[in-house]
N, C-alpha and C positions, 0 to 999 in steps of 0.2 A: 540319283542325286541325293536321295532320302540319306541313303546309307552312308554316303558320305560326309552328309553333315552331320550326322550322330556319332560317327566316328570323330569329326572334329571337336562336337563338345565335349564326347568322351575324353580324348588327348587333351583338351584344355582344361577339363574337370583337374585329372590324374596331373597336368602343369601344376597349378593352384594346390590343389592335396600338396604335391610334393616342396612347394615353396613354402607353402603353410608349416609343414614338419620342418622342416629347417628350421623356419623361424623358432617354432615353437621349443622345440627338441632337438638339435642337430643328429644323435644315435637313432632318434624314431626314423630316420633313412634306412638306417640299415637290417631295421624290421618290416619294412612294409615296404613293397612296392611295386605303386600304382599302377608305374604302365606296362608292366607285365600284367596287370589284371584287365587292362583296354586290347591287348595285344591278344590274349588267349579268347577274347570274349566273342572279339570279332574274328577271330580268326576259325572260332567253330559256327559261326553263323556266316560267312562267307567262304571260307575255302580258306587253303594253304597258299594260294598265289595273292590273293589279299592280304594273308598274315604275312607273309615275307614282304612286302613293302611296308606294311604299317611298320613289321617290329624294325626295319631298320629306320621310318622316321621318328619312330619312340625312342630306340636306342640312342637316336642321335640328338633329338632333345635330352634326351637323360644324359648324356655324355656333356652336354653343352653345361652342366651343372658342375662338372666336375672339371680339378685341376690337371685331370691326366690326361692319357692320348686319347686322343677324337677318336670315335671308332668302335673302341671295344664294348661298350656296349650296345652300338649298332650292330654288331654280328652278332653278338648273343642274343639277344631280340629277334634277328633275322631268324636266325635257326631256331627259338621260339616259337614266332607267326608260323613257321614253315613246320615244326612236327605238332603244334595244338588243331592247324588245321587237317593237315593229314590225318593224323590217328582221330579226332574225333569225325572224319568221315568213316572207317572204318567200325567203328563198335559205337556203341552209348553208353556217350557219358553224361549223360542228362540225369538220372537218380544223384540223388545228396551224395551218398554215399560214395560212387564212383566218384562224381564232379571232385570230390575232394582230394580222393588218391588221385586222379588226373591233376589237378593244380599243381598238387604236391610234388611229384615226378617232375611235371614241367619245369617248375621253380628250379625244383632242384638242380634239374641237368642245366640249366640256363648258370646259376650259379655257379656250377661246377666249368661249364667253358668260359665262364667271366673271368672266374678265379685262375684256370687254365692261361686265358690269354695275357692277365693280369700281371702275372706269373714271366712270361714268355719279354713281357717289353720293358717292366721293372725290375730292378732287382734290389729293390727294397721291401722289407716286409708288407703284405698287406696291412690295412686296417680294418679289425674287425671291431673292432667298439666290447672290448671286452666278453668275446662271443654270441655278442649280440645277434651280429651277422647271421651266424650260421640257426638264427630262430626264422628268418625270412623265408622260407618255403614254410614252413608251417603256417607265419601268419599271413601268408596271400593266401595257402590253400582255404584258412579259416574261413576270411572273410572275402574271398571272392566264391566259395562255396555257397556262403549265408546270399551273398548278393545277388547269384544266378537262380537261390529258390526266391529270394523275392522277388527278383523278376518273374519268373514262372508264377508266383502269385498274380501277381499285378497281372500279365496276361493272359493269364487263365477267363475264357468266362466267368461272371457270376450269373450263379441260379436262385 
């Protein structure tokens, strides 16, 4: 029950963030985003069958943002939850250093089936905000890297 409520503030923090950039900046969307960093966080502290439900109700709040089809970013999410929890049962990705190339990847490939399915059901140009877009795996890995050592600080004993 724990888990699931931290998951919920999680997704409703990453709500807020994302409402908040809009407000503030409508292109800071298309640099940052939140619930890809709720969706991998949990999905390495729980498994891949918890990441594929979360990323699909993330996806699907994040899609409820937008003017296009319901959906596409519920799969991309889905298959998010489902290889952050996978592969990080397989190796450690706990060092900065991984955590970071792990994000990265992640991002990336999630962008790249968004873009993929984006692709598939419009056939109008994407919008990328001036290239903006394509800075968004860089800044989730940045700052969902910084975020998982401070977490690791913060739960670390102190001596």
């Amino acid at each position: 029950m724990k888990d699931i409520l931290n998951t919920a503030a999680a997704t409703l923090a990453a709500f807020i963030l994302y409402s908040l950039l809009g407000r503030i900046d409508p292109p800071l969307l298309l640099v940052l985003n939140a619930f890809s960093l709720v969706v991998i966080f949990f999905s390495m502290l729980k498994g891949e069958l918890f990441g594929v439900v979360l990323g699909a109700l993330c996806g699907l709040l994040q899609d409820s943002f937008s003017m296009g089809v319901f959906g596409v970013a519920g799969l991309s999410k889905t298959l998010l939850g489902f290889m952050a929890g996978y592969v990080s049962r397989k190796m450690n990705v706990i060092p900065f250093f991984r955590n970071f190339i792990f994000i990265f990847v992640l991002a990336a490939g999630e962008l790249a089936v968004w873009a993929f399915l984006y692709a598939l059901v419009f056939s109008e140009r994407m919008i990328t905000g001036n290239a903006l877009f394509f800075f968004q795996p860089l800044a989730t890995a940045v700052l969902g890297s910084s975020i998982f050592a401070l977490a690791r600080r913060l739960k670390a004993p102190q001596t």
